[in-house]
C-alpha positions in Angstrom: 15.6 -14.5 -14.9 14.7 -12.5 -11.7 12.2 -10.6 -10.8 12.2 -6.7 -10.9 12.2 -5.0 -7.6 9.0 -3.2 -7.3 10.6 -0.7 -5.8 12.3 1.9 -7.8 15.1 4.3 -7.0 15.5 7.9 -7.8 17.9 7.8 -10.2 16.5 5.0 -12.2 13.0 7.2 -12.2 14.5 10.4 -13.4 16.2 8.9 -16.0 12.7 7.1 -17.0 11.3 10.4 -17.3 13.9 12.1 -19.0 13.7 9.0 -22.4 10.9 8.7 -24.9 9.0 6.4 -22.7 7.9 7.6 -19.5 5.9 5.7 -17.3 2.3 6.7 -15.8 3.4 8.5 -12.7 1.1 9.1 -9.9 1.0 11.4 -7.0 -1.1 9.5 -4.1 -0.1 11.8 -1.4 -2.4 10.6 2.0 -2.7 11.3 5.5 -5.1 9.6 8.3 -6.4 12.9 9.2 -4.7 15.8 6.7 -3.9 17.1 5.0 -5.6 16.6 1.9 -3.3 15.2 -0.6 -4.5 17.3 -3.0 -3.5 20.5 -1.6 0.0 19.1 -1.1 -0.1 17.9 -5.1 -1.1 21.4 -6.3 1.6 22.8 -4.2 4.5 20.9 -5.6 4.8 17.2 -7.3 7.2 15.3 -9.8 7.0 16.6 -13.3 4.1 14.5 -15.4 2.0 13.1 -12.0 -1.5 13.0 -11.8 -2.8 13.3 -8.6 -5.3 9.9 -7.4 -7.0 10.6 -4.0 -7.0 7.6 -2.2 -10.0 8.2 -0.2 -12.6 8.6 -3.2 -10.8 6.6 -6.0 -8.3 4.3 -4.2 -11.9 3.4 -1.7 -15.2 2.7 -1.9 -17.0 4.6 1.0 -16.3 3.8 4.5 -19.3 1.3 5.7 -19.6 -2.3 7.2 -16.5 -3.3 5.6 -14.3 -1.0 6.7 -12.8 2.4 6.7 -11.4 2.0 3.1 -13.0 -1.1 1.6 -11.7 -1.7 -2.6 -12.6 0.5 -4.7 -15.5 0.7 -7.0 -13.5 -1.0 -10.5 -15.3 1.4 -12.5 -14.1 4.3 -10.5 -10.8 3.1 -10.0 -10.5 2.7 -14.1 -11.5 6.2 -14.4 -9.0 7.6 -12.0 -6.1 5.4 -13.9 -7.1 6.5 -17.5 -7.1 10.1 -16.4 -3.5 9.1 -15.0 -2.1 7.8 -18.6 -2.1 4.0 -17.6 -2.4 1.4 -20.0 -1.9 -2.1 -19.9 1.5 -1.7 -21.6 3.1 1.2 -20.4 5.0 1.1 -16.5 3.4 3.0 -13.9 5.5 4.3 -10.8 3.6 5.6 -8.2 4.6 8.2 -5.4 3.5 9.5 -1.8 5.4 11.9 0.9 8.0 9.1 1.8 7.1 6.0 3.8 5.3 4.9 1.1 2.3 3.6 3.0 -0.5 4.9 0.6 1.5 4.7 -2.7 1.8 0.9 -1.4 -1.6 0.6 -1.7 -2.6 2.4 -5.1 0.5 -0.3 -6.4 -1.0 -3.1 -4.6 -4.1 -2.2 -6.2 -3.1 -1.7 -9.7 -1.4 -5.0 -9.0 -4.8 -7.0 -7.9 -6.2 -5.4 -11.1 -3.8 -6.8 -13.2 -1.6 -4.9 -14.3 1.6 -6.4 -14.6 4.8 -3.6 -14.2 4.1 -1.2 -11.1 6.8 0.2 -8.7 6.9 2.5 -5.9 9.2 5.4 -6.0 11.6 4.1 -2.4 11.6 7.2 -0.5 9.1 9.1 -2.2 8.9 12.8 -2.7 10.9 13.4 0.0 13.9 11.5 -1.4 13.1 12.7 -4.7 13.7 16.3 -3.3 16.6 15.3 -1.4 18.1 14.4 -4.1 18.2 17.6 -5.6 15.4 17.0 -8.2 13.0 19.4 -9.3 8.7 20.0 -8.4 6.3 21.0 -10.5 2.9 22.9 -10.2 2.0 22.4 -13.5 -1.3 19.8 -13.9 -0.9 17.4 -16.8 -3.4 17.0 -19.3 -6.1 14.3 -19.0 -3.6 10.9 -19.8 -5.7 9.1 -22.2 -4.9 5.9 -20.9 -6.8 2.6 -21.6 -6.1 0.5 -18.1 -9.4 -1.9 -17.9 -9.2 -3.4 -14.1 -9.4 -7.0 -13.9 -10.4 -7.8 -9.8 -8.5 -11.0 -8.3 -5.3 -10.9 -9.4 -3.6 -11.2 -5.9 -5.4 -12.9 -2.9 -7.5 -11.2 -0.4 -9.6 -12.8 2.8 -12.5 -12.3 4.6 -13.0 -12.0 8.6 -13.9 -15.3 8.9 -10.4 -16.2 6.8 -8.4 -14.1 8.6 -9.4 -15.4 11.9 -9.0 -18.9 10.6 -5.1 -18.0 9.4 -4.4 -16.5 13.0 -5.2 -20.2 14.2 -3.7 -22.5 11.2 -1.2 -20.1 9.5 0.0 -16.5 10.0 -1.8 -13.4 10.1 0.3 -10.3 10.9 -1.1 -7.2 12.1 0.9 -4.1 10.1 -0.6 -1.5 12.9 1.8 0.1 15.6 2.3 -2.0 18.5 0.6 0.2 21.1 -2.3 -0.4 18.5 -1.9 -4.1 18.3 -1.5 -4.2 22.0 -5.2 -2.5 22.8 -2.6 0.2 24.5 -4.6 3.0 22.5 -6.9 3.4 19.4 -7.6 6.5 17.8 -9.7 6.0 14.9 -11.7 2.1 15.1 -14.8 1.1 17.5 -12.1 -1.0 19.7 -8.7 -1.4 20.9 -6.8 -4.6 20.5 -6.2 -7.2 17.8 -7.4 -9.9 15.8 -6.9 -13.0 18.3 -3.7 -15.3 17.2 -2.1 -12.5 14.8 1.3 -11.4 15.1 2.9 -7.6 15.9 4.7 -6.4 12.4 5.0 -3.0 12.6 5.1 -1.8 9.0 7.9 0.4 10.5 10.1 -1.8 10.9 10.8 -2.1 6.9 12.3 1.3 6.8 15.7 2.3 7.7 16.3 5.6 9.3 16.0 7.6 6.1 12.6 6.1 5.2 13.5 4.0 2.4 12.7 0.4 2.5 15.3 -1.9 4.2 17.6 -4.2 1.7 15.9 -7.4 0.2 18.0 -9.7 2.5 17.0 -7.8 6.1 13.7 -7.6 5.0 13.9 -11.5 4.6 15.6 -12.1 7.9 12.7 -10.1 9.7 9.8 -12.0 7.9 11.7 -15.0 8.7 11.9 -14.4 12.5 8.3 -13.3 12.0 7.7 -17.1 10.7 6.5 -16.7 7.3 8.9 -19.5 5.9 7.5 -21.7 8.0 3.4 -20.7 7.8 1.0 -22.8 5.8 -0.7 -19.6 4.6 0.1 -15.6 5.5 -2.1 -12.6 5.3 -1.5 -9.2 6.1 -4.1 -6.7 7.9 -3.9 -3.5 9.1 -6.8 -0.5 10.5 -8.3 -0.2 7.0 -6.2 -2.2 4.6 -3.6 0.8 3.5 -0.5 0.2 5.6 -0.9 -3.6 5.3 -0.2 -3.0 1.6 2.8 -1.5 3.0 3.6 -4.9 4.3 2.8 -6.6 1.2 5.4 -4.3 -0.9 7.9 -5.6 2.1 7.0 -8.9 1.6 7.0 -8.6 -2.3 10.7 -7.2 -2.0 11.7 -10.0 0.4 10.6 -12.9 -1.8 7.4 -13.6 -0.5 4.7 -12.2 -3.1 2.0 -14.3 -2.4 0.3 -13.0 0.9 -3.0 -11.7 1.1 -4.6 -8.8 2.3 -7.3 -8.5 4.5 -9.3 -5.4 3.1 -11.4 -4.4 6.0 -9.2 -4.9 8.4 -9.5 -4.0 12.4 -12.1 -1.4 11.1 -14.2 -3.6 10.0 -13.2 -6.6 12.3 -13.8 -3.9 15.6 -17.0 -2.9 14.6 -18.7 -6.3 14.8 -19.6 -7.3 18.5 -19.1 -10.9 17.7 -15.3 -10.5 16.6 -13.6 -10.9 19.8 -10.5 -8.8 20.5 -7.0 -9.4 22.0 -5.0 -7.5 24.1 -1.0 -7.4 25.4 2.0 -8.8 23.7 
């Protein structure tokens, strides 16, 4: 039996939320500098969404391990019970389009444990491309009963991730002019974690910001080496868009990566982590 994508498609969504069991649907709208999701949610959003921010319930505060370190369970729990989820119900989460912060509240829900979360490919802006309608209305409180189990997908330390740019692969999900030291807007240094490879979490999106097909996703991880790597991880500036390259990966066939949570933010800001510049 295969596997579901965990990516689902418009039409296959609406038609979820038009039966008698919809699944938990939440509106994780996120920008690296604005604007707030929030506003954006209260403005417009899918019919039955609950709005999670991803800085104060998708985080723990920012600190020594990084910009967006994982969340606080008990906070996190919260934020999903107020959302509807429950163990056995689907949840499909949603952002403005590339999907790089719904990636992460799925990858989260994932490493919780919960076992049947998708991302909505395209997001609200293929949703409303597709002709289908907003919402301003704000759900009740979901009554859910989602208790997060920690560990369910693999994570590393510095120290780990440094060792799988020397044995195995570590890819860095950042733009290339990040990974290249060519600029750096937000962490203590430019560059990149010694050893790790450019993957530009770009580069899984066609031109109308849904996720490439299964099979070219494959072909890129391929020439990327993952077939042939003894271990892979996936890191990022603060571990958000290298959940973006975990979906990828998930779609491709390769669901067992892990993510590195603090990634360059917390890697930069320690004097002793060297950094890497150039191709």
């Amino acid at each position: 039996m295969s596997t579901p994508s965990p990516l689902i498609a418009v039409e296959e969504l609406a038609a979820a939320l038009d039966s008698g069991a919809a699944p938990a649907l939440l509106d994780v709208r996120w920008a690296l500098g604005g604007p707030p999701g929030a506003e954006e949610y209260a403005a417009g959003h899918l019919p039955g969404a609950h709005y999670v921010d991803l800085d104060r319930e998708l985080a723990a505060p920012p600190g020594p391990a990084g910009r967006h370190p994982l969340p606080d369970p008990e906070v996190f729990a919260a934020a999903l019970r107020r959302a509807g989820v429950r163990a056995d119900r689907p949840v499909v989460v949603y952002d403005a389009g590339p999907a790089t912060s719904a990636a992460r509240a799925w990858w989260l829900l994932r490493w919780a444990g919960h076992r049947d979360v998708r991302v909505l490919d395209g997001g609200l802006a293929a949703w409303t491309a597709a002709g289908r309608p907003l919402t301003t209305d704000t759900p009740a409180d979901g009554g859910g009963d989602f208790k997060p189990e920690p560990g369910a997908l693999p994570t590393v330390d510095a120290a780990a991730a440094a060792e799988l740019a020397r044995t195995g692969l570590l890819l860095d999900a950042r733009a290339g002019e990040r990974y290249r030291g060519e600029v750096e807007p937000v962490d203590p240094r430019a560059g990149h974690i010694p050893g790790a490879v450019s993957a530009p979490t770009t580069e899984n999106l066609a031109a109308d910001g849904r996720f490439l097909p299964a099979a070219d996703l494959a072909a890129r991880f391929r020439a990327l080496g993952v077939e042939e790597a003894s271990g892979v991880a996936v890191y990022c500036g603060s571990g958000v868009t290298a959940a973006h390259e975990l979906l990828a990966l998930t779609v491709a066939g390769h669901p067992g990566a892990a993510l590195y949570p603090g990634s360059w933010s917390e890697w930069s800001a320690d004097p002793a982590n060297p950094a890497a510049t150039g191709a």
